[in-house]
N, C-alpha and C positions, 0 to 999 in steps of 0.2 A: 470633126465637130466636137466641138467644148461642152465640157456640161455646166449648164445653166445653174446659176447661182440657187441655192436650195429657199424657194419664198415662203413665205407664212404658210401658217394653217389652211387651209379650205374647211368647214364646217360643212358637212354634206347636207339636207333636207331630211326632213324628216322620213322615218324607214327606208332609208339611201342604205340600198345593199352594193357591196362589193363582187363586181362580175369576173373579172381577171385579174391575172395576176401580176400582172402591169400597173395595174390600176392598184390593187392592196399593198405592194410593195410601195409605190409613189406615196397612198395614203401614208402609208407608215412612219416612212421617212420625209414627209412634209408636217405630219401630226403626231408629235412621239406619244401625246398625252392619249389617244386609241387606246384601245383596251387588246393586249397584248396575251397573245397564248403560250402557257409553258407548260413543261414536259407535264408536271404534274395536276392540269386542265384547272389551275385555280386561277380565277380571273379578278382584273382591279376596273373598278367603274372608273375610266374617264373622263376630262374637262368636254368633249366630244358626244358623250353619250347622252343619247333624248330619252325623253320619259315612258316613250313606246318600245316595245318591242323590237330589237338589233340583230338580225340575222345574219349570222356574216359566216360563208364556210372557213370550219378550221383547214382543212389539208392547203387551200387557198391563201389563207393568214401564216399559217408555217412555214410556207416554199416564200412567200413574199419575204420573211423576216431571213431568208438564206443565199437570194438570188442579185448578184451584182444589178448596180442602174443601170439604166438602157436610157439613152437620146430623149429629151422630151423637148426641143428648141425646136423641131423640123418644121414643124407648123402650128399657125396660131389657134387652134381648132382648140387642141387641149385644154384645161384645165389647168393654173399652176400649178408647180407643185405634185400633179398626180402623174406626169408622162402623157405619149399620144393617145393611145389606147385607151389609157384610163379617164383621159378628159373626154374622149370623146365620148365613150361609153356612159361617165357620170351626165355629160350637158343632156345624150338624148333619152336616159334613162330617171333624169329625174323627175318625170313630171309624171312619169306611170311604171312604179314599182312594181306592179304585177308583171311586167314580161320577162323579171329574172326567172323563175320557173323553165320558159320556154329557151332564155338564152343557156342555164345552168344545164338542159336537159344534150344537147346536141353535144357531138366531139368537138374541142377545140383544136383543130390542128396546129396553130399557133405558139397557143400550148404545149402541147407534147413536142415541136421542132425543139423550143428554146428548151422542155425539161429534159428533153431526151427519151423521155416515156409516156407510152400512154395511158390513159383510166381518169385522168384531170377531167375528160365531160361530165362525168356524171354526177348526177345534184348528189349536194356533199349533206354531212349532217348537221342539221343546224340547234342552237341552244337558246335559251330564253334566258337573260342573266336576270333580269327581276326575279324571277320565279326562285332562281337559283342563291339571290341576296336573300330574297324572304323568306328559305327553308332554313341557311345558313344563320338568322339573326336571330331564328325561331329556338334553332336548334342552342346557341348559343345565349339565346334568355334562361333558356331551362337548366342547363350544365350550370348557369353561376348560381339560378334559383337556388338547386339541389349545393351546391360548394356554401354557401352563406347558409343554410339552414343546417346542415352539417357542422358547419363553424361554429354557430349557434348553440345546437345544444352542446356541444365540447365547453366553451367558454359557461354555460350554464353549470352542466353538471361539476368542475373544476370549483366556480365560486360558490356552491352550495357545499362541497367537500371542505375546503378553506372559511366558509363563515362555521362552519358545524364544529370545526375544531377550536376557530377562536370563539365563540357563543354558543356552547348547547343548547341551550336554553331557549335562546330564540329563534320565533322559524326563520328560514332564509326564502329571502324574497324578491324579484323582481329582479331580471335578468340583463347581463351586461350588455350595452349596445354596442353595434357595429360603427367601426371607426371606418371603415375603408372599406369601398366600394368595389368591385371586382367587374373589369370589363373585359369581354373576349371578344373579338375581332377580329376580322382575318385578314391579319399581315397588317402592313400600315399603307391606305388608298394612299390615290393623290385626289380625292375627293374637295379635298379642302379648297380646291381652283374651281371646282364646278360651280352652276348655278342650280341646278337638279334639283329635283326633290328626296334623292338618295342623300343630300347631304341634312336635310331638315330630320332626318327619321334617326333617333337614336338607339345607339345599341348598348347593352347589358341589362341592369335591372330594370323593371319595370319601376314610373314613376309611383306610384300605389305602394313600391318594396320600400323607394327611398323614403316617402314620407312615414311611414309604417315605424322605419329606423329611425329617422330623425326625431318622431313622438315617443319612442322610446328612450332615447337619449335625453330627450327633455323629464320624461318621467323619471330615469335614474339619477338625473341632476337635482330632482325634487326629493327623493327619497332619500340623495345621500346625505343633503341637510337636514331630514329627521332620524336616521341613524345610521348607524355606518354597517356597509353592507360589502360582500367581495374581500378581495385581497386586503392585509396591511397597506398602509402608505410606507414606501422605501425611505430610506435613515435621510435623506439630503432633501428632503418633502417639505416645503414650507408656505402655509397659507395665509391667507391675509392677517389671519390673528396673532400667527407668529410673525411677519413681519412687523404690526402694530407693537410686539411685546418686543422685540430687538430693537427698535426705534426709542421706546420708553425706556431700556435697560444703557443707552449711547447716550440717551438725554441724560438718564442718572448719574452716570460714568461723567459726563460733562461736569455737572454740578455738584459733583461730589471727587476731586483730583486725588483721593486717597484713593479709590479704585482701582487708581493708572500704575500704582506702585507695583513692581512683579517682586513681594517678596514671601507666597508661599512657601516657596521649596530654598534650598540654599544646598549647595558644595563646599568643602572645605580642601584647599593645595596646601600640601605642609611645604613651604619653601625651606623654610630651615628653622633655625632658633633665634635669631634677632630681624630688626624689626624691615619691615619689607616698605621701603623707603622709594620705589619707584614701579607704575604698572603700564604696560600699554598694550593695547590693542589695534590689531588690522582691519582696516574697514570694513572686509567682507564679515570679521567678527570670527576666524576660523582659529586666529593663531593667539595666543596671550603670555606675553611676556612679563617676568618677575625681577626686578635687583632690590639689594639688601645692603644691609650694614656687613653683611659678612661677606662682600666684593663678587659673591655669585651672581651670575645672568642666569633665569633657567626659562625652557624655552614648552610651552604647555600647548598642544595639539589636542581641540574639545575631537575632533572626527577622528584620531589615532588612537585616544587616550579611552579605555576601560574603566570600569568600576571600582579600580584602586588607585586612579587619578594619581597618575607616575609623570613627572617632567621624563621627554624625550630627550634632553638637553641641557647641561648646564656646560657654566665655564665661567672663566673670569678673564675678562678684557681687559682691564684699568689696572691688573696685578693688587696693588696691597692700596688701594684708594675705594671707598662706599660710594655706591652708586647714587646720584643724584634725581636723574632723571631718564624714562625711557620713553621713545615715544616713535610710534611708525611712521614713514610717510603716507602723503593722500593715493601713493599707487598702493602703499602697502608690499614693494619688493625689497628698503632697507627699512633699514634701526637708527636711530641717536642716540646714542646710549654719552649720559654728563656724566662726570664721577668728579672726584676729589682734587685731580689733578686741572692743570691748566689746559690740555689739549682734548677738545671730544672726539669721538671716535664715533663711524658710519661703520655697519655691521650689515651684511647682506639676511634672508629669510634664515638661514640656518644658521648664521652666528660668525662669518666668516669675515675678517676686516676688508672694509672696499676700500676707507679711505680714513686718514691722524689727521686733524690739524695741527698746522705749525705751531711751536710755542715763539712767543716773541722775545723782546731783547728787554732783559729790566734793569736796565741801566738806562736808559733812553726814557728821558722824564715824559714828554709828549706819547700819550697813549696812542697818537692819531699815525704816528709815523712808524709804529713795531707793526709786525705782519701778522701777530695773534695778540692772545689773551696771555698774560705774565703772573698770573695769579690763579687763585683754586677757581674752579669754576661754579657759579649757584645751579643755574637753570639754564632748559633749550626749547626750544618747540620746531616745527617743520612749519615752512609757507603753505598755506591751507590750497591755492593755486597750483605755484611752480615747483614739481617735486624736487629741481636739483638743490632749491636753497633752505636752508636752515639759520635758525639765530641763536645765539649765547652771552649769556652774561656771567660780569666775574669777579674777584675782588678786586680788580685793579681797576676800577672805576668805569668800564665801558660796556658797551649793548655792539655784538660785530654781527654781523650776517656772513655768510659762508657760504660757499659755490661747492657743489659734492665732486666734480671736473675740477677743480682750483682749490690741489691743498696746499701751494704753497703762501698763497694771501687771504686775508679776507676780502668779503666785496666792498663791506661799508660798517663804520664806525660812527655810534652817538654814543654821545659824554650826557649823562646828567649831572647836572648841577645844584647845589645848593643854593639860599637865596643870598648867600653872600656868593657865588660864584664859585664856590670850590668846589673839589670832586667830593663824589657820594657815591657807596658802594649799591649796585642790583642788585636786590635778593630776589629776584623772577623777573620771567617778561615773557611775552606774548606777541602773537598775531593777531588782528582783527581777521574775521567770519572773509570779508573779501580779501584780505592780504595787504591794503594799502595804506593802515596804522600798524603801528609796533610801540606798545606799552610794555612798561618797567616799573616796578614797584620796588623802592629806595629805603635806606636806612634810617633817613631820616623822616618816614612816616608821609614823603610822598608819593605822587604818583602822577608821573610824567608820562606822555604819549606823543609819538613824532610822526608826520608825513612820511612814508618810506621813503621818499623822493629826495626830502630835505631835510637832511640829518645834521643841521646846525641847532636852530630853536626848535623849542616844542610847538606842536600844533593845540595841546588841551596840557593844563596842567592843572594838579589839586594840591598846595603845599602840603597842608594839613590834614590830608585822608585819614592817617592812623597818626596812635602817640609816636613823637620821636624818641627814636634809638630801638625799635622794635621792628623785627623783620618780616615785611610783608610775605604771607608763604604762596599767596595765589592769586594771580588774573588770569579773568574768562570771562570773552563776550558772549551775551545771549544768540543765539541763531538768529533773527533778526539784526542783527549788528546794530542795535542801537543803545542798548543798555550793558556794563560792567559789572561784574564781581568781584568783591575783592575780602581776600581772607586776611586778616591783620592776624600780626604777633600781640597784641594788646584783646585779644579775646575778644575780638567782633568778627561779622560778618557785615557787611555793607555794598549795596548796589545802585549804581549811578547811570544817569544819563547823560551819557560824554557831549548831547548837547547843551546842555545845564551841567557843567562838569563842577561849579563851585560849591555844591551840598550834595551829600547822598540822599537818597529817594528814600530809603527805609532802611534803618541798622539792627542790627539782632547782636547781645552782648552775652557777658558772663557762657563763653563757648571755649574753653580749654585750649590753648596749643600751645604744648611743648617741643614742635618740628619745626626745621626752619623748610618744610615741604607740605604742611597739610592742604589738604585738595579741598575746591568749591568746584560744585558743575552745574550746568542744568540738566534737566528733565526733556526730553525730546520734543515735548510741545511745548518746549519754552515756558511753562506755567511754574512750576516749580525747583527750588534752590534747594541742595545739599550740599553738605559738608559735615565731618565727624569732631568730635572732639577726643583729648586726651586725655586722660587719667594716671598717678602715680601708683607705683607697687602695691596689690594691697587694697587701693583705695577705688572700686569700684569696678564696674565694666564700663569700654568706651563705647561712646553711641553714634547713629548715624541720624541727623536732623535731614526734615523736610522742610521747607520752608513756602508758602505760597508769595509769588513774586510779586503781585500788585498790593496786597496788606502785608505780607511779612510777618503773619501769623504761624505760628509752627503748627502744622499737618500732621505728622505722624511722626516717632522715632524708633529705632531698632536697636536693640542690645546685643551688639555685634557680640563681644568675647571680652576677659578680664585684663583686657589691656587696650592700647591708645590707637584709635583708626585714624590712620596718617593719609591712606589717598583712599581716594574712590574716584568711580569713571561708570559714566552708565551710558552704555552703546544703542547709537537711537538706531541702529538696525537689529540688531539682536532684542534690545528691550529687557537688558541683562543689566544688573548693577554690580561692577568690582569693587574689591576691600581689600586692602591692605592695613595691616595692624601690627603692631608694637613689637610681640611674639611670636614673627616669622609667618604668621598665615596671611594667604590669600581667599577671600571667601566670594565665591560669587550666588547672587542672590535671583530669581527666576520664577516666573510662572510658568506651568504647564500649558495656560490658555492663549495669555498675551505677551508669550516672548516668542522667538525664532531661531532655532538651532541653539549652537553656542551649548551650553551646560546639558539640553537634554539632548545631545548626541552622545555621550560618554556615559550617563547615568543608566541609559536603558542597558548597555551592552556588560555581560557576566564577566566578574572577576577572570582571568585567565589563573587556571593550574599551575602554579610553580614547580617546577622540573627539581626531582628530586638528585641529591648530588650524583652524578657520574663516577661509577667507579672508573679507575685506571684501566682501559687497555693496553694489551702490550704493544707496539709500536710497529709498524709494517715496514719492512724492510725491501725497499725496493733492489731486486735482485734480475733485470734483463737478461743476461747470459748464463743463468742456472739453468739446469737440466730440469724439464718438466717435474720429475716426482720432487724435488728438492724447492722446489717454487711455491711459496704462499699462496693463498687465495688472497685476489685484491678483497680489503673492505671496501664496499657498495654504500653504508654507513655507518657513523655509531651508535645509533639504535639499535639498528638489526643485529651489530654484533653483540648488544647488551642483551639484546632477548635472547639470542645464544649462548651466553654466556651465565645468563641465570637459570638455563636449562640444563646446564656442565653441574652434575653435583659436586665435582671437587672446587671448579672456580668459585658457585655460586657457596660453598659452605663458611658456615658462622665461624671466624676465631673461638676458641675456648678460652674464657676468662679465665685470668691466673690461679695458682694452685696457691691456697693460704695453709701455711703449718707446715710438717715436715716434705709432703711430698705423697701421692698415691697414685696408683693407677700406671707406673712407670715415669711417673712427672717428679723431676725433682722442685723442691719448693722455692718459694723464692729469697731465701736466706737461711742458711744453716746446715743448710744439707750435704755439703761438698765442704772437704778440708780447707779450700780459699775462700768460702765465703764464711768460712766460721772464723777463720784467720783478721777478715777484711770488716768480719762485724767487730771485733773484739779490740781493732786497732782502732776502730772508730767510736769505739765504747769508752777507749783508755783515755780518761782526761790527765794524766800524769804530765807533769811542766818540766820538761828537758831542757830546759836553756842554761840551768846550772849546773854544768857533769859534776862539779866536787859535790854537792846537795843531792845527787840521784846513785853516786855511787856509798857516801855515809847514808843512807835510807838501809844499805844492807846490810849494815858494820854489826847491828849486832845477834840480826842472826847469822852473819858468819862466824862471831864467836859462840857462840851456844851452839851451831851444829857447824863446826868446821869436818869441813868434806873436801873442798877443793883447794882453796891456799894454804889455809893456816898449816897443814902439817908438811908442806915444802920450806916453810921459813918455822917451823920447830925446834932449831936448833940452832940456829944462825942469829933469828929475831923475835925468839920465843913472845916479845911482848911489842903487841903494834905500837908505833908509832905516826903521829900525825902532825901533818903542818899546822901550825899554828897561824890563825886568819889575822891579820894585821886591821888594823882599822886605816881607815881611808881617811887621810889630811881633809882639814874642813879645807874650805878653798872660801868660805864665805868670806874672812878678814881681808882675804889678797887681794889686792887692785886689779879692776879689769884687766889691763895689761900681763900680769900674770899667771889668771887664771886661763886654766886649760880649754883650749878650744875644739869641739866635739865637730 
């Protein structure tokens, strides 16, 4: 026989006790939700359980929860769900609970067959779980009672300690309320199925505690708007009032765009001594790159770099050609670096060549058919999109774009023209904000802009932007990409609407430029236009203009340094403004509040200690097959040996400074004191001119006659009286013919 598929619950009647254990095992496992006995006798009210009193034997409910099932199919008698025994026992016991007594009271021999033992007759002991909830829930109100009141005064006596130190003076009043509730429980029911009235009966505080706390909480929210009471509020605390006052302080900032400027604090980079002619910076704003008129690249790390603001890097890429222009890509992992020459050069984060462009053939009149630029080059930028292309312009008349994969051609070539058609040389050019114009600013005071697409005709052109024969030093679209900057060699700035490209929108004049590079940029919210002017030797310091972009009223200016600011670049993530000037510095300018990274990474961190010079140690001699006593000790470092060695008194002893004068102490001195140096000072004393021996030997003629001692008395007799050659005089040689005179 198969065992019958396990059916629904059966809900017994009301005080339906359990008589065998046929019967409580079937319950069991027909109605898991039963209230279940375990080792530890805590019981859970089930979806099962009435509102009466539940008797039910434990030693009965235990062996049910242990004992294999037994057949309940045999007959229809049963009960589902409960087995035979157990149905039948529930169908004829449920109308008169009172005969459990008499059935619980006899042996079950049935019982004992299937347990193996016997003692199962007799009435087992029974529990009252109400009684049992309601001592539990009792007991359980008072433990939280006493934990919250406990909690209580802690929390009291604390903020009466803490107002007494911040207010002596005033009493301390009125005690903090309880945020959080404390409920004890036992275990987690499955209560939540029931329809009972053990689920309506709540447990932990009483409702009396909660409202108690909750009008305390009302009362401390009364009293802390007449004075402040308890702990400080923590440093990140901000109420309605200070939101209102940051809201009015953003409004002001709005309407007032001198605010936005970060030029509290400033840094100074010493690049070198002339003038720092190209800056650029990495998007993320970490790396800052420097070129000059003195062909240096140097390479500035704000997170490496200390409080003596040292380049980790310099070099010179272009050799003996002034950097033009330097500029990162939109990934920020190479460089552009323009110089003087006809070929630019792609440079990886540390300075390493990726890639030369080709120079082209200048012999070959048509610009369109050489593979480069044949001339110096002005300017470059990066495609603000596609990191591998870049653009440059050059004196040979063209605007090329260039593939960083593709150095041996360019990708694409536009010719400006003049209005008679002839070539005009680039002095700058640009991307638009989306990449699909490319502006060039020409020699002849215009400014041309083409479809990247279609690099025949222009798409906007201005003939007359600036005066002719004066070199445009800067285009820059506003972030919006709808409006131009342009910085003229004729001492303007002017900005346009490339869709009105025939007048500018507002011009600002009498602005100095002596660079055929000085920079315009915008302000990160597009609100505001800078650019610096130039200054001669002597005649002032250069400055750096702000300009408001819808009137073109000057905002603010800064008295950078005694010489000409040629670029600046102000990074709209950092919130930093670069400077390049005349006299080799780079200056960058910063708030403490409204900037990010960049210049206060390096500023907060201390000068590092200069190592003083290393004396010489003696050199270690690597000696493998020497006999241990004859074997060095390896040096571990030169530190450690240095510290040994200034604890050696004879290595670590001072020279003695030379001995001046004869000599003392056993020291002879430093001239005079030895036969050879009395010898070697006295030959370098003697200015006597040897070049004439007959002249050096008559110097002694006559005191060899006044005291003759050595010759004279050998020729005594012979040549009693000297004799001397007579000096002949030397032929003029003036009268004789070249030809005759003597040739030395």
């Amino acid at each position: 026989m198969g065992r019958s598929p396990s059916p629904s619950p059966l809900p017994p009647g009301r005080g339906t006790r359990v008589g065998s254990v046929k019967a409580a095992r079937s319950c069991l496992r027909a109605a898991p939700a039963w209230p279940l006995f375990v080792q530890d006798l805590r019981w859970r009210v089930g979806a099962l359980a009435g509102p009466g009193p539940l008797l039910v034997p434990v030693s009965l409910l235990w062996a049910a929860r242990t004992l294999p099932s037994g057949p309940s199919s045999e007959t229809g008698a049963g009960a589902p769900g409960l087995g035979l025994t157990g149905g039948i026992w529930l169908a004829n016991h449920a109308q008169d609970p009172d005969r459990d007594a008499a059935t619980l009271a006899g042996p079950d021999p049935e019982l004992a067959a299937t347990m193996g033992f016997s003692g199962f007759g007799k009435k087992a002991r029974t529990f009252d779980l109400e009684a049992m909830f309601e001592q539990t829930r009792r007991t359980a109100v008072e433990r939280s009672r006493k934990i919250l009141e406990a909690r209580e005064r802690e929390k009291e006596d604390q903020a009466e300690k803490e107002f007494r130190c911040l207010q002596p003076d005033s009493p301390a009043s009125a005690s903090s309320a309880i945020g959080a509730e404390s409920t004890l429980t036992p275990r987690d029911a499955a209560c939540s199925e029931s329809e009972d009235s053990s689920d309506e009966e709540l447990t932990g505080p009483s409702v009396q505690s909660q409202t108690s706390a909750r009008g305390q909480n009302e009362d401390t929210d009364d009293d802390d708007d007449e004075e402040f009471i308890g702990p400080p509020l923590p440093p990140g605390f901000k109420d309605s009032d200070d939101d209102h006052d940051d809201d009015d302080d953003i409004q002001e900032e709005d309407n007032n765009p001198v605010k936005k400027i970060p030029d509290s604090h400033e840094i100074t980079l010493q690049h070198g001594t002339k003038t720092v002619s190209a800056l650029g910076l990495d998007p993320s704003g970490a790396r800052l790159v420097t070129g000059g008129y003195d062909y240096d690249v140097k390479f500035w790390d704000f997170a490496g770099m200390d409080a003596s603001l040292q380049a980790f890097r310099s070099l010179q890429p272009c050799e003996c050609h002034q950097i033009k222009s330097l500029q990162y890509s939109s990934t920020g992992d190479v460089i552009l670096v323009v110089s003087g020459n006809s070929q630019a050069k792609v440079l990886d984060r540390d300075g390493f060549p990726v890639m030369e462009c080709i120079k082209g053939d200048q012999y070959i009149v048509d610009m369109t058919n050489t593979k480069g630029h044949t001339a110096m080059l002005n300017s470059g930028c990066w495609h603000p999109k596609i990191k591998e292309e870049f653009l440059t312009c050059s004196n040979d008349g063209t605007v090329r774009t260039w593939d960083v994969n593709n150095e041996k051609k360019h990708k694409g070539v536009f010719k400006p023209r003049s209005v008679q058609g002839k070539r005009v040389i680039p002095t700058t050019c640009t991307y638009s904000r989306d990449g699909k114009l490319i502006a060039a600013g020409c020699q002849d005071g215009s400014i041309q802009i083409w479809d990247k697409n279609m690099s025949v005709h222009t798409k906007f052109h201005c003939r007359q932007a600036h005066a002719p024969g004066t070199d445009t030093s800067c285009l820059t679209f506003s972030y919006d990409g709808t409006a131009l900057a342009s910085r003229g060699g004729d001492d303007t700035l002017k900005i346009w609407d490339i869709r009105q490209f025939k007048k500018p929108l507002n011009s600002a004049e009498r602005l100095s430029s002596f660079f055929p590079m000085t920079d315009c940029c915008f302000s990160p919210d597009d609100k505001i236009l800078v650019t610096g002017t130039s200054v001669k030797k002597g005649g002032g310091s250069g400055k750096l203009f702000f300009f408001d972009r819808e009137t073109f009223q000057k905002l603010y200016e800064i008295d950078v340094t005694n010489a000409s600011v040629v670029r600046c670049l102000w990074h709209p993530k950092l919130n930093q403004i670069m400077v390049g000037t005349g006299n080799g510095l780079a200056k960058v300018y910063y708030d403490p509040i409204k900037s990010q990274r960049g210049a206060k990474l390096c500023v907060v961190k201390t000068k590092r200690k200069e190592r003083q010079a290393e004396t010489l140690t003696q050199d270690y001699i690597i000696t493998p097959h020497a006999l241990p006593m004859f074997r060095e000790p390896r040096q571990r470092s030169t530190r450690k040996q240095l510290e040994k060695d200034r604890l050696d008194p004879l290595k670590s002893h001072k020279p003695e400074p030379p001995v001046a004068g004869p000599g003392r102490g056993g020291r002879v001195g430093t001239h005079g004191g030895t036969l050879s140096s009395y010898i070697v000072k006295n030959i370098a004393l003697d200015k006597t001119d040897d070049s004439n021996p007959r002249e050096a030997i008559l110097r002694h003629a006559k005191e060899a006659e006044e005291n003759p001692y050595w010759v004279a008395p050998a020729y005594a007799k012979t040549q009693p009286k000297t004799v001397f050659a007579e000096v002949e005089q030397e032929d003029d040689e003036t009268d004789k013919p070249e030809w005759k005179k003597r040739k030395i």
